[in-house]
N, C-alpha and C positions, 0 to 999 in steps of 0.2 A: 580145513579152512586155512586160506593163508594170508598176511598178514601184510597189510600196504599203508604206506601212506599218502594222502593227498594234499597236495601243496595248491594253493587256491592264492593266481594272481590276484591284483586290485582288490582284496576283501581288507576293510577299514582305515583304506586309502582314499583321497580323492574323493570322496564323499560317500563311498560303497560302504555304508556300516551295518555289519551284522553282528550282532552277540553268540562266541561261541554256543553258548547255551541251542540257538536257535538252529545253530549250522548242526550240530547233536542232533538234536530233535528229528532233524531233516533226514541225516542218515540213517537214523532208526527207523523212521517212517518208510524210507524204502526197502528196507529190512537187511543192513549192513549191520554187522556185531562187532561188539567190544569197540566201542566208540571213541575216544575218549581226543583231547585237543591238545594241541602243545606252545602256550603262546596266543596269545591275541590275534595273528596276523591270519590266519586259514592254513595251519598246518590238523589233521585230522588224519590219528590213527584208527584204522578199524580192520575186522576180517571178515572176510568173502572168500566164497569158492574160487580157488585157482582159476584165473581167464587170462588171458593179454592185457597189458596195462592199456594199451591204445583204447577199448571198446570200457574199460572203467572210466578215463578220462572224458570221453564223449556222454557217460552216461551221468557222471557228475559235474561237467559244466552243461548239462541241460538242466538237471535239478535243481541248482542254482539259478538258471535262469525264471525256470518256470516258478517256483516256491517264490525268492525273496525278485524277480523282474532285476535282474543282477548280470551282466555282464564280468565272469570270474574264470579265466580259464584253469580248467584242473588239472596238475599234471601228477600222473602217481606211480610212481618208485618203490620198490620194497628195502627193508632194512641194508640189505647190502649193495645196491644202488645207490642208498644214499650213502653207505661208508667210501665206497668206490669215490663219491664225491670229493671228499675231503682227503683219502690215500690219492687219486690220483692230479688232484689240483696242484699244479706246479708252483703255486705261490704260498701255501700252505707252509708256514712257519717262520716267510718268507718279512711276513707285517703283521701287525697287529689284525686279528682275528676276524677285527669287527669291519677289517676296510679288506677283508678279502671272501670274495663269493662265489656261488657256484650259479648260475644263470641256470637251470632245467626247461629243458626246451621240447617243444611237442614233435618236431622231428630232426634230422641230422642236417647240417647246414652242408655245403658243398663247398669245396677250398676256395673256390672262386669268390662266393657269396663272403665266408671268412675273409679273405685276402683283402677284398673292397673295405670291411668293416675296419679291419686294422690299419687299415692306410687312409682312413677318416681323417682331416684335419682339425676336428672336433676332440679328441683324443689326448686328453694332457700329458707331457712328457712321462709324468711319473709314472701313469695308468700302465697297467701291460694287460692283454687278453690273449689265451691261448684255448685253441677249441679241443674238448672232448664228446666221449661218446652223448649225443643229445645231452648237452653243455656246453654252457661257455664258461670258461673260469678267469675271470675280471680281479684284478686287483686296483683298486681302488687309489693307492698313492697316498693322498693326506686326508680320504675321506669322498665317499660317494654325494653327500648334500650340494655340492655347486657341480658337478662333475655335468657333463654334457653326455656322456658316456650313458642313458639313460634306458631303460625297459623299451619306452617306444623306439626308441633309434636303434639299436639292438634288433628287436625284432622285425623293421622295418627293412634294416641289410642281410641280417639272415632269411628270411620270410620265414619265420616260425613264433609261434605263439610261446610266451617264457614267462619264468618269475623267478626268482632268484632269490638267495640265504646264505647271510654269511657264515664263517666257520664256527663261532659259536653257535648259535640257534641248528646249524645242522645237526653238531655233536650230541644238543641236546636232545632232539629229535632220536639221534640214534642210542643213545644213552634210554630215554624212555623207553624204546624199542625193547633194547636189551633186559630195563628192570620188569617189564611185561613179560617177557618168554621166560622168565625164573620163574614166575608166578604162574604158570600156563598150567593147567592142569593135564 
C-alpha cells in the first residue's frame, strides 16, 4: 500500500463546509486506509494500492461530489511531492512562511500560459510567482488576504484546476507523513 495525500480545493471556504470527521468517514466508506486529516482545510492522509495520482484525483473529486453535492477539486501527491514542494520553491526562506505557497495544480501549465499570468497587471510589485513541476510557487509579499493574485485567476490563466499551501501547513503535512511511517508496521 502506498501512502498519499489529498489536498481538497474549496473545502471550508466560501460556504463548502465539511467536518473532517465526515470527509474520514467518506474515505473509509470507499475503502481507502489509514485515514487520518491534517488541519481543517481538506488535507487527508490515507493508503491505497499503488495507481497514478491522476485516476486517485478524479476518483476523489467525484466522491466529494457525489457524498457531500460539493464541488472540491482533489489534487494528490505523495510524501515526496510534497517535500519537492517546499525544497524546490524558490521563495522558500525567502519571507515568512505563512505568505509563501505552493499552488498544486492538476496538470502542467505551458510557458506561454505562465508568461501571460506573470505579466498580469493585477500582480503586486512585491508578489513573485515562478512555475514548477504541476505548481505554481507564489510568494505572497505582505500577505495573500487583498492580493488579486487569487486561485480563480490563477487557474483561469493557466487552465488547470489548483489549490494551494503555505510553507507551514505543508511541512506539517510532511512532518505527519514522516511520524506515520516510524509507526508503519
Amino acid at each position: 500500500m502506498a501512502r498519499y495525500v489529498a489536498l481538497f480545493g474549496s473545502i471550508n471556504v466560501g460556504g463548502n463546509r465539511l467536518t473532517m470527521a465526515d470527509l474520514r468517514a467518506a474515505f473509509e466508506a470507499e475503502g481507502f486506509r489509514d485515514v487520518e486529516t491534517v488541519v481543517a482545510s481538506g488535507n487527508v492522509i490515507f493508503s491505497y494500492p499503488t495507481r497514478p495520482t491522476r485516476g486517485l484525483e478524479e476518483k476523489l473529486t467525484l466522491m466529494v461530489d457525489d457524498r457531500f453535492d460539493m464541488t472540491a477539486a482533489a489534487l494528490v501527491r505523495s510524501r515526496d511531492e510534497l517535500a519537492a514542494a517546499i525544497a524546490d520553491n524558490p521563495f522558500a526562506g525567502t519571507n515568512e512562511d505563512r505568505f509563501v505557497h505552493t499552488m498544486f495544480l492538476d496538470g502542467q501549465p505551458t510557458a506561454a500560459q505562465f508568461d501571460a499570468l506573470a505579466a498580469d497587471k493585477w500582480i503586486r510589485p512585491n508578489e513573485r510567482i515562478a512555475l514548477g513541476d504541476r505548481a505554481l510557487y507564489v510568494d505572497y509579499g505582505d500577505g495573500a488576504g487583498d492580493s488579486k493574485l487569487t486561485a480563480r485567476m490563477i487557474e483561469r490563466r493557466l487552465e488547470c484546476k489548483g489549490t494551494a499551501r503555505n510553507m507551514r501547513s505543508i511541512a506539517r503535512i510532511v512532518d505527519k507523513l514522516d511520524q506515520l511511517e516510524k509507526t508503519r508496521p
